[in-house]
N, C-alpha and C positions, 0 to 999 in steps of 0.2 A: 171474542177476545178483548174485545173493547172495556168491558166492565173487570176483567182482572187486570191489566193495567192500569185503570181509574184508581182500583182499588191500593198499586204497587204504591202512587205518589201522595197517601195519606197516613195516617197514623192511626190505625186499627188496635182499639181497643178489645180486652177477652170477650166483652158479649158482642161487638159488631163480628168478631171470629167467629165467634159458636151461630150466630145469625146468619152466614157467610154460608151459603152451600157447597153442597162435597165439590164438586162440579167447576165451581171457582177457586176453590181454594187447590186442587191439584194442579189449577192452571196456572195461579198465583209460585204454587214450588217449583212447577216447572222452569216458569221467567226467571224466578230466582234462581235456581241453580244455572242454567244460562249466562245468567253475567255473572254467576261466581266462577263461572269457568273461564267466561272472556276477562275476567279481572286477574284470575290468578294466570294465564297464559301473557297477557300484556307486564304483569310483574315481573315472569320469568324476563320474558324480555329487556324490562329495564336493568335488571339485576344483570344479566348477562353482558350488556351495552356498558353498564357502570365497571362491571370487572374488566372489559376491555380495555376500558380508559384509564383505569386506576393501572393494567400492566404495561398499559404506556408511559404512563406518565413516571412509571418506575424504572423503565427502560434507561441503560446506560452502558458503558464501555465494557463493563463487568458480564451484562447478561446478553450483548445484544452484539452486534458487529457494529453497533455505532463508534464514531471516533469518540478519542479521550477530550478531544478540543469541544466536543457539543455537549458534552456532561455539563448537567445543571449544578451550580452551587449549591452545597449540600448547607446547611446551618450546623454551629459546633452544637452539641449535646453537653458539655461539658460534666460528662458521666464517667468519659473516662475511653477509650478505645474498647473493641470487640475482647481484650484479651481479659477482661475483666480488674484491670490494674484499674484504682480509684486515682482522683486528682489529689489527694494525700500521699498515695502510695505510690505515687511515680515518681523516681528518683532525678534530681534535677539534672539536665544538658549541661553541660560546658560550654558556654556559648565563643560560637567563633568567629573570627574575624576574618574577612576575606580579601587575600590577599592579590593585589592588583597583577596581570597576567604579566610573566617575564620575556622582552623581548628576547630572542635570538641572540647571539651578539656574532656578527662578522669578524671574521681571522684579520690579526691586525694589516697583514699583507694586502688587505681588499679595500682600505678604507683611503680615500682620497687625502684625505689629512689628518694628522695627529698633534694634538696642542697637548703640553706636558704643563701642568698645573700643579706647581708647587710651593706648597706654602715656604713662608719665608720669617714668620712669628709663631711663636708658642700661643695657638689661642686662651692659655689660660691663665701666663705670665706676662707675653709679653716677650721672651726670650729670643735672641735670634736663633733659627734653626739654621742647616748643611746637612747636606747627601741629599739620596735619591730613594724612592723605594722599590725594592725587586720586587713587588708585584702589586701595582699600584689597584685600585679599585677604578675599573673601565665601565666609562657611558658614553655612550654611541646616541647618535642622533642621527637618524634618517629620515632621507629626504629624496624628492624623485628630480629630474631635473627638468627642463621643458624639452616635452617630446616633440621632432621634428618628423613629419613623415620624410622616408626615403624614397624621392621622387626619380624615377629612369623616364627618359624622355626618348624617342625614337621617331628622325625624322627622315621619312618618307620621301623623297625626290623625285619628282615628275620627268622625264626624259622623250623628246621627240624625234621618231628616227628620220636623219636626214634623206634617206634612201626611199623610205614609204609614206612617211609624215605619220606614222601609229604612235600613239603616245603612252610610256611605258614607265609605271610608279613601281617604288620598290617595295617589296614585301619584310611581313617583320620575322624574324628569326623564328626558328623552330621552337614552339610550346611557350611562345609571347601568346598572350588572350586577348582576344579584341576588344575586352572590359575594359575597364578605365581603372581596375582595383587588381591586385595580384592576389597572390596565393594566402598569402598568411592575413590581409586584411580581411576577407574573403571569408575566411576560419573565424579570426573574431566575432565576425557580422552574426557567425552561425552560433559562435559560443552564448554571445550574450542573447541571442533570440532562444538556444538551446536552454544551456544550464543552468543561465540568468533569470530567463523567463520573460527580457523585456519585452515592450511592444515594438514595430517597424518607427515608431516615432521616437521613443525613449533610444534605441540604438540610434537614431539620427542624432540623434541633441548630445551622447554621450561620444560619440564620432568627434561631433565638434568642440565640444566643450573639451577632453583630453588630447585628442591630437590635431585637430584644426583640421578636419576630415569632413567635406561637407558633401554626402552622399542622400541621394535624393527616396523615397519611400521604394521609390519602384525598383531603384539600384541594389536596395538591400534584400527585397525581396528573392532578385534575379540572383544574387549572390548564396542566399541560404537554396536557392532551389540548385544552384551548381555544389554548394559543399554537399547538399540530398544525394544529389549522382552519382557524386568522387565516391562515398563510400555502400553507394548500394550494393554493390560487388563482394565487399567485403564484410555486410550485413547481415548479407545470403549465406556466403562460407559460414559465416558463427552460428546463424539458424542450423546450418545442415550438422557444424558439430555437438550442436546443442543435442540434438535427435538422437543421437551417437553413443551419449552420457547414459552410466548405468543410473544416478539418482538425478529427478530431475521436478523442480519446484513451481505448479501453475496455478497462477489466480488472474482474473479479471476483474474488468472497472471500468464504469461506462465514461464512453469520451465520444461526445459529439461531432458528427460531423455533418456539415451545408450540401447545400446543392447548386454553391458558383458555379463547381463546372458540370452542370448536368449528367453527376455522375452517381445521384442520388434521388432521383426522381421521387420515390416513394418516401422519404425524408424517412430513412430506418434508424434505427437508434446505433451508433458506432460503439463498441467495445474495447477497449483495449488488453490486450494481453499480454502476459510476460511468459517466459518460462525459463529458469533461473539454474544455473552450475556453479561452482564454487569462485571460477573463475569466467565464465561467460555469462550475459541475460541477454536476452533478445525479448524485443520487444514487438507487438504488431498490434494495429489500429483495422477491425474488421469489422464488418456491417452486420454479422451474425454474431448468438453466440449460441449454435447447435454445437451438437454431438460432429457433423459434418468439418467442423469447424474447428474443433479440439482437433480431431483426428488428422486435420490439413497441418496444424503446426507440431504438431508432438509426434506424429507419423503413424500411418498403420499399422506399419513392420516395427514400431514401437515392443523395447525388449527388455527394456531393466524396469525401472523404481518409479511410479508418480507421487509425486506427495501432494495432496488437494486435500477440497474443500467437499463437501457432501452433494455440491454440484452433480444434476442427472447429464450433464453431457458427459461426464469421465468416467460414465458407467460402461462404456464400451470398455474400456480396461478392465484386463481379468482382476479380479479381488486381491489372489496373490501377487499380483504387483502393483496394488495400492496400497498407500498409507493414508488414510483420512485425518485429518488435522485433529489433534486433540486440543490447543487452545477454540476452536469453533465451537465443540463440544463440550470443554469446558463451560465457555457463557449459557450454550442451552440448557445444561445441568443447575446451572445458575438460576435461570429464568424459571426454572420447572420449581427450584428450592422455594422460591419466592412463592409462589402458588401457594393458597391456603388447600386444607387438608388431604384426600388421598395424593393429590399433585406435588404434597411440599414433602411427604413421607418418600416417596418416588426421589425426588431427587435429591436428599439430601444422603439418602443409602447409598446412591450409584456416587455423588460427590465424594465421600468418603471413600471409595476404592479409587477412583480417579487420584485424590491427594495423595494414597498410598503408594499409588504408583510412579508420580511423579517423585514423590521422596527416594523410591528406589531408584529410578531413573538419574536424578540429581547425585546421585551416591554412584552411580557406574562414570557418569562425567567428573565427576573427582579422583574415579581413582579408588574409592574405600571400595568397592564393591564390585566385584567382575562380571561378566556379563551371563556365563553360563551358573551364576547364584541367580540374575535374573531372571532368566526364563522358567529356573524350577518356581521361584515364588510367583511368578507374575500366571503361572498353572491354577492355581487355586482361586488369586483372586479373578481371574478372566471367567474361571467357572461361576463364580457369584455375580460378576456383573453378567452377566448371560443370563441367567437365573432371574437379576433384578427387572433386564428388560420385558424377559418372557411374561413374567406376572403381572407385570403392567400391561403388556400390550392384547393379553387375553381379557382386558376387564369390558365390558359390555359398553357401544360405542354405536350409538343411533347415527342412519345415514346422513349427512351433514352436520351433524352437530359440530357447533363453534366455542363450546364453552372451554374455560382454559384445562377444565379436565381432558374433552376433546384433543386437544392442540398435544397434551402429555402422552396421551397414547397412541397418537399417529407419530409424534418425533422416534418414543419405544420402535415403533413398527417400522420408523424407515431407517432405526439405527441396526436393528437385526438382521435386515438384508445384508447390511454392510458389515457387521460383524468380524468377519473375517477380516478386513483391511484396517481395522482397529490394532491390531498386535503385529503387525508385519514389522515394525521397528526392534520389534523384540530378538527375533528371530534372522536380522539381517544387520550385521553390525555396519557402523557408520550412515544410518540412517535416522535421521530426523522423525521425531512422530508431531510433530507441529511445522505447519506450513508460513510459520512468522516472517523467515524472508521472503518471502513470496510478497507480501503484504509490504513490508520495510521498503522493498523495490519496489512499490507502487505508489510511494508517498508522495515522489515530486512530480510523478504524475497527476495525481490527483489534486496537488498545490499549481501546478501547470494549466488542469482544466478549470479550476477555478476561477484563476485570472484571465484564462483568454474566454472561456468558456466554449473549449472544442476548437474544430477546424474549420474552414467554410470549404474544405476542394481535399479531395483526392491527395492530391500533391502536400496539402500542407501538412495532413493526416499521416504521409508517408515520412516529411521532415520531424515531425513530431517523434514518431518511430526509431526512425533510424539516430536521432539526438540522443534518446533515451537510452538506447542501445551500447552507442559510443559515449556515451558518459560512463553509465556504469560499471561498463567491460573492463574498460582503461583505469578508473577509479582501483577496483578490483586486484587489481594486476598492477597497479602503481607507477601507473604509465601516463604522460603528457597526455590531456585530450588535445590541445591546443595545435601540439605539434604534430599529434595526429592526422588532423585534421588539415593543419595545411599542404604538410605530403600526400597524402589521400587526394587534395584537390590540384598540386604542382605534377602529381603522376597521371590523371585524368586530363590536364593540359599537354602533357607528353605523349599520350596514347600508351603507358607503357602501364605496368600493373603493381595495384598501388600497395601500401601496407598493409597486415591482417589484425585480425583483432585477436588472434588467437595465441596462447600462452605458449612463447617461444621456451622456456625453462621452467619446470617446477621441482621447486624442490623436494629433498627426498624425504624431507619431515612435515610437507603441506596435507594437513588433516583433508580426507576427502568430503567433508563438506563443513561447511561453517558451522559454529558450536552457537549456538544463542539463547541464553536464558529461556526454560517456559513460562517459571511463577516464580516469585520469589521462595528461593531455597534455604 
């Protein structure tokens, strides 16, 4: 074999060929076919590796579940937008002027003082002016004034009994706290570590700098882990009517959590969870995110509506009471269009019935279009996208393969399982086919884990939680969190049971679940 390789690194002329015996020259095409196979195999390869990166690199809010905040700046084309309008042919804006936000203006009864400002010359003559005007044009200036804490001081009396010589101090009144801080400062501490997002130091500095409040890291801490308490009780009741709810909205989002209090050994990855009603969300920070797991907060005996994400742990829910998110499937449809040739054919067919149907959809939320027009139309096209995925998902599909055709006809195959939970909005009025609030409610979470980056304990994981909870619920329902919050923690000082989070009146015209754009309509 020595001498057909000699021969592979020279440059064989037609008579050293013919000169070349059989013997070697078979062996010579052999070599050579050999690396033309290790060459075209290593190709495939790169080529493969290059399409990955190229559909990364095109990755964006549109195709991907990435946020809109990491979208790469795109460069203008200046060809004109996708609708085919040239930069001649687009007719020019009105350009506008933005006008500066109007304060409020307070009922004249509220205002500390009123100075009546009247002129007294004609500014254009000269003229002396007289009278008043009935309805003068009012500016208000607000201003705060210096805040003094409202300090109660309670002094204790030492007493020795003349009889035994026992020495006998006084106690403080029923639902006094041995703190050094009450109820409603207490709330703040939680707001601004809550809502705010500050650090235990940033709520120090702003303590003092607004009210001359100089509470020390550890006080504040002690303070947010007591508002945690005040309203665990009433964290749980929302969880439990959350479960209750016939339509009910769940997504996850990792949020870390330490191992301060050795209550994390295995350093597992913390998730957070929402599950969302019109008027309640609850929120939880859990170490898993199984099927076990879904099924702890959303309940087994779980009975109405889930609206998710194509997530396998909300596969234990029967099909008929899923909705899988159509803006999710949206982007995938997206990513797939992107795809050069059988991959971009695939999705731009299935894209097409997806926009039709949103247009229907958009047309039953208006009003032009009733719902039982929908479901006979939404017949036909559900049978084509059925159709669309079948054909895809039978196309020949080597074990492992990763190329983006690959990726097109395993998404086909894992959306036909699901199939059914695709149209269940059609068929269920006041249901959602997009799990958008889901996601909306996860935002200041997700701006929360950013800044702190997680929790380091148990506890803080659980403050985090029950924050998110009681902000949004109350948000929701247009309810004080503040004031919540400090009754929540003045009735846990009491022993006695505190406020609920739960919708004490709804009105008899509150749509059963929130309406929110899918696409633009």
């Amino acid at each position: 074999m020595s001498e057909p390789l000699h021969l592979l690194g020279q440059q064989l002329t037609p008579a050293d060929w013919s000169a070349t015996p059989e013997s070697v020259k078979w062996s010579i095409l052999v070599q050579l076919s050999q690396q033309i196979n290790q060459l075209e195999q290593a190709n495939q390869q790169l080529r493969t590796r290059v399409t990955e990166l190229e559909e990364r690199l095109k990755r964006n809010s549109k195709n991907s579940s990435q946020p809109p905040s990491q979208d790469a700046p795109q460069a203008k084309s200046g060809k004109g937008d996708k609708g085919g309008f040239g930069k001649s042919n687009r007719p020019p804006r009105p350009r506008r002027t933005r006008q500066p936000p109007q304060q409020p203006l307070y009922p004249s009864e509220a205002c500390q003082a009123i100075h009546e400002q009247i002129p007294s010359h004609c500014s254009g003559c000269g003229h002396p002016l007289s009278g008043e005007d009935e309805t003068p044009h009012r500016h208000q200036v607000v201003d705060l004034p210096p805040i003094i804490p409202a300090v109660t001081e309670y002094r204790l009396h030492r007493l020795r009994c003349s009889h035994c010589g026992t020495t006998t101090r006084g106690q403080l009144p029923s639902g006094v706290s041995q703190r050094c801080y009450g109820e409603r400062l207490a709330s703040v501490v939680a707001l601004l570590s809550g809502e705010y997002r500050q650090s235990h130091r940033q709520v120090s500095q702003l303590l003092a700098a607004l009210f001359s409040i100089r509470l020390s890291r550890q006080s504040i801490n002690r303070a947010r882990q007591e508002v945690s308490a005040a309203v665990a009780q009433s964290v749980c009741a929302a969880h439990h009517y959350v479960q209750q709810q016939r339509f009910i909205h769940s997504d996850e989002t990792r949020f870390p959590q330490g191992n301060q209090d050795r209550r994390n050994p295995q350093r597992q990855q913390g998730w957070l969870w929402v599950l969302l009603t019109p008027w309640v969300r609850v929120f939880s920070v859990v170490l898993s995110r199984s099927k076990a797991t879904a099924q702890t907060l959303i309940g087994k005996a779980f009975s109405g509506y889930l609206i998710s994400d194509r997530y396998s742990s909300y596969n234990w829910v029967a099909l008929s009471q899923r909705q899988v998110c159509w803006a999710h499937l949206l982007r995938d449809l997206q990513a797939i269009a992107e795809r050069q040739g059988v991959s971009q054919n695939i999705g731009e067919a299935l894209l097409r019935r997806a926009y039709r149907l949103f247009h229907w959809w958009h047309r039953v939320r208006d009003g032009t279009m009733s719902h039982d027009l929908l479901m006979d139309a939404v017949n036909h096209l559900r049978a084509g996208f059925k159709a669309e995925l079948e054909e895809a998902a039978h196309l020949p599909l080597a074990k492992g393969e990763k190329t983006p055709l690959a990726k097109t006809i395993r998404t086909c195959q894992q959306l036909l399982k699901l199939e059914e939970a695709l149209w269940t909005f059609v068929y269920q009025p006041g249901l959602e086919p997009t799990n958008n609030q889901a996601e909306r409610a996860l935002r200041p979470a997700v701006i929360w884990r950013r800044l702190s980056f997680g929790s380091q304990s148990k506890a803080g994981s659980d403050f985090v939680a029950r924050m998110l909870t009681v902000n949004a619920t109350l948000k929701a329902q247009g309810r004080s969190v503040l004031d919540f919050l400090a009754d929540s923690c003045r009735a846990a000082r009491r022993g006695v049971t505190g406020p609920s989070l739960l919708p004490k009146r709804l009105d008899a015209d509150a749509p059963s679940t929130t309406t929110l754009a899918l696409m633009p309509g």
